[in-house]
C-alpha positions in Angstrom: 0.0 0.0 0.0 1.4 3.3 -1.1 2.5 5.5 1.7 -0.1 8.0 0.7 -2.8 5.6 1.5 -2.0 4.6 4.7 -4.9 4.3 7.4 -4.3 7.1 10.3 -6.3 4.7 12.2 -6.8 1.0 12.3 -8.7 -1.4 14.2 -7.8 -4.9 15.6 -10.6 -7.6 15.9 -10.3 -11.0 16.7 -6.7 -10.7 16.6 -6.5 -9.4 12.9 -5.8 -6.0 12.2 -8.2 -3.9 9.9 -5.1 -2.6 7.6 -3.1 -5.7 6.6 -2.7 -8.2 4.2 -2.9 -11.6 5.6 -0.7 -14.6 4.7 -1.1 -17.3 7.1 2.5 -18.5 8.4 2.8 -22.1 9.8 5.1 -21.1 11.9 3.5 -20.5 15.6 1.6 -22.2 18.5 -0.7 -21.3 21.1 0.1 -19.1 23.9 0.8 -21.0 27.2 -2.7 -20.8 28.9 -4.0 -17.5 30.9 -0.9 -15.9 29.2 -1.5 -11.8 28.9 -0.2 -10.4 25.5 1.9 -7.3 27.3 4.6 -6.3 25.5 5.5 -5.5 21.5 9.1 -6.1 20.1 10.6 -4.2 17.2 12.9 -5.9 14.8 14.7 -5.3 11.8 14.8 -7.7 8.8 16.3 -8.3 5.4 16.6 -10.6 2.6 19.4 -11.0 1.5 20.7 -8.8 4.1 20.8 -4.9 3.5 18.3 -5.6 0.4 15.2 -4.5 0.0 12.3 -5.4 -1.8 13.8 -8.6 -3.0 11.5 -11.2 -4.5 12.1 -14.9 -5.9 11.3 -15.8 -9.3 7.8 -16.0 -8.1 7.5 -12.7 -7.4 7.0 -13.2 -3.8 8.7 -11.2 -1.5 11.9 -13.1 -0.2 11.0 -12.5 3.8 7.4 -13.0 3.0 8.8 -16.2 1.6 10.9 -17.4 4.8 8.2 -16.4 7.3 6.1 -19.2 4.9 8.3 -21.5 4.5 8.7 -21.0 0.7 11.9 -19.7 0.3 14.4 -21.1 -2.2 17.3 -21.6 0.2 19.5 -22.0 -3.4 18.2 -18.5 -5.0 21.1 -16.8 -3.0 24.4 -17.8 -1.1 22.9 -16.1 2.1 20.3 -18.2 2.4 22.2 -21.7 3.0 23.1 -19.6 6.4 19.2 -19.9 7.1 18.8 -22.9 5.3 15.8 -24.8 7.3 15.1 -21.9 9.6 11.2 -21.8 10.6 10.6 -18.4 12.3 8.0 -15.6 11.7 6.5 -12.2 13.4 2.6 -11.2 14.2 3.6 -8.2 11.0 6.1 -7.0 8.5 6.2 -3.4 7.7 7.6 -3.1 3.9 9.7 0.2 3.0 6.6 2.4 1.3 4.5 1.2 4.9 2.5 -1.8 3.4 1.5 -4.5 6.1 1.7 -8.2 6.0 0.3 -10.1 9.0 1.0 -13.5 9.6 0.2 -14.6 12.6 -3.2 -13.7 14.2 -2.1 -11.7 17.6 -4.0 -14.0 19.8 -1.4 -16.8 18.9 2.5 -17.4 19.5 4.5 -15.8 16.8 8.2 -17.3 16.4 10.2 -14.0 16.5 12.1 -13.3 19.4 14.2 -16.6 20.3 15.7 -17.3 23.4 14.9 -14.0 25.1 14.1 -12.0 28.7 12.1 -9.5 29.5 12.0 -7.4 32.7 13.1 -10.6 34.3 10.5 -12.7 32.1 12.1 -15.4 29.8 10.4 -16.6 26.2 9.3 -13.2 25.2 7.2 -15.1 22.6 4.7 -16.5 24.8 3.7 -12.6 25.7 4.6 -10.6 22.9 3.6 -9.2 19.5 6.7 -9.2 16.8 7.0 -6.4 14.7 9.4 -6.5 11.5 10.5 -3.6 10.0 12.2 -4.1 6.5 15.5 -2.6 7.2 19.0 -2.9 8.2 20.6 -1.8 11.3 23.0 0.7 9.0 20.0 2.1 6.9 17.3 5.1 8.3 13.9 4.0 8.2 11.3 5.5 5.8 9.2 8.0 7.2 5.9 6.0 5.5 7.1 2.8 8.2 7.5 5.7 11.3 3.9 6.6 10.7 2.3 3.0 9.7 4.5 1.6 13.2 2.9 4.5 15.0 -0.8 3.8 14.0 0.1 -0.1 14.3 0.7 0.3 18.0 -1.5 2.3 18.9 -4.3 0.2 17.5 -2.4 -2.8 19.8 -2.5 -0.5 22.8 -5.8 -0.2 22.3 -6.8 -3.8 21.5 -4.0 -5.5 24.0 -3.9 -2.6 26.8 -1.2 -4.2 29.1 1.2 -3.7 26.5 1.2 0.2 26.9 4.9 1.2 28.5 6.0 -2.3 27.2 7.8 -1.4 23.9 10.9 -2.8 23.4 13.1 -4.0 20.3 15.0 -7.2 19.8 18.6 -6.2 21.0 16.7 -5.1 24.3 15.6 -8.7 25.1 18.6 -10.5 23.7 21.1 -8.3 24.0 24.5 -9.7 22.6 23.1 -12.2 20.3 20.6 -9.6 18.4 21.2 -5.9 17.3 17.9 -4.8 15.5 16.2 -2.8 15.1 19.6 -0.9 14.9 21.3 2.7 16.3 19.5 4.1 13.2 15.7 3.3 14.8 14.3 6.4 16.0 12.7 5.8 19.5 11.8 9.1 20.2 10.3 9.8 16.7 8.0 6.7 17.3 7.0 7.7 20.1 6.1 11.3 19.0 4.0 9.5 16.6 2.2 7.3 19.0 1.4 9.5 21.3 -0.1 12.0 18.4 -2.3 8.9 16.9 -3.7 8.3 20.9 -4.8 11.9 21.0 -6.6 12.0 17.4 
């Protein structure tokens, strides 16, 4: 979706929000039972690394492929580094904004790994993934800033105990993941959030 057409609001219902595209991944589980969804993680992704809007001979999107399971591990040297790898995140935020979910919020995304939280191991059986396409040496586009910002704050309204409970990757692994990067703008994000919860 061009940036120009992105929703300033968006709703969540039933664990689907109103503004994505949806393309089931097969990669999650359920939540542990009377688990409370709390907290949102930020991450940076990109296939092959630092590249952007790569697609396989399909035409499909290269992440969109791994989080599926239909990437061609041959179709570039990186991927034999992945090779097998069966991970995914609740979204992924292209460059111009546009929205893929794959997993429905109410279930256990695989995106965080081995992982702690404010004392709280397994940040997947509480959290929401959030992939931004990106690098952690590349600014991100002002179109993801804003589609992020109306992203959370349709969570925080649909998933209120994750309010004050945004966090990115290298925050709950730190020293074995770096995303989303010194060039993510915290403060910016949370300008923006904070101006989409007062419209």
């Amino acid at each position: 979706m061009p940036s120009s057409t992105i929703p300033s609001s968006m709703t969540i219902d039933d664990g689907l929000l109103s503004a994505a595209t949806w393309l089931a991944s097969p990669n999650f589980n359920k939540r542990p039972e009377h688990t409370t969804i709390d907290t949102i993680v930020i991450h940076n992704i990109s296939l092959p690394p630092n590249e952007f809007g790569a697609c396989g001979s399909d035409g499909v999107h290269y992440v969109k492929a791994l989080f599926t399971n239909q990437l061609d591990w041959d179709a570039h040297p990186y991927f034999q580094t992945i090779k097998g790898a069966e991970v995914s995140a609740h979204l992924f935020i292209e460059r111009d904004g546009a929205i893929t979910q794959f997993v429905n919020f109410n279930e256990r995304a695989w995106h965080a790994g081995r992982s702690n939280y404010l004392g709280r191991p397994e940040c997947n059986d509480y959290s929401i993934g959030i992939e931004l396409e990106g690098s952690d040496f590349v600014p991100f586009t002002a179109a993801q800033y804003h589609t992020l910002a109306a992203v959370v704050a349709a969570i925080y309204s649909a998933y209120p105990n994750t309010r004050r409970h945004l966090t990115g990757h290298s925050d709950i692994a730190p020293g074995r993941k770096t995303d989303p990067g010194e060039f993510f703008e915290w403060a910016r994000l949370r300008e923006l959030i904070a101006h989409q919860m007062a419209g």
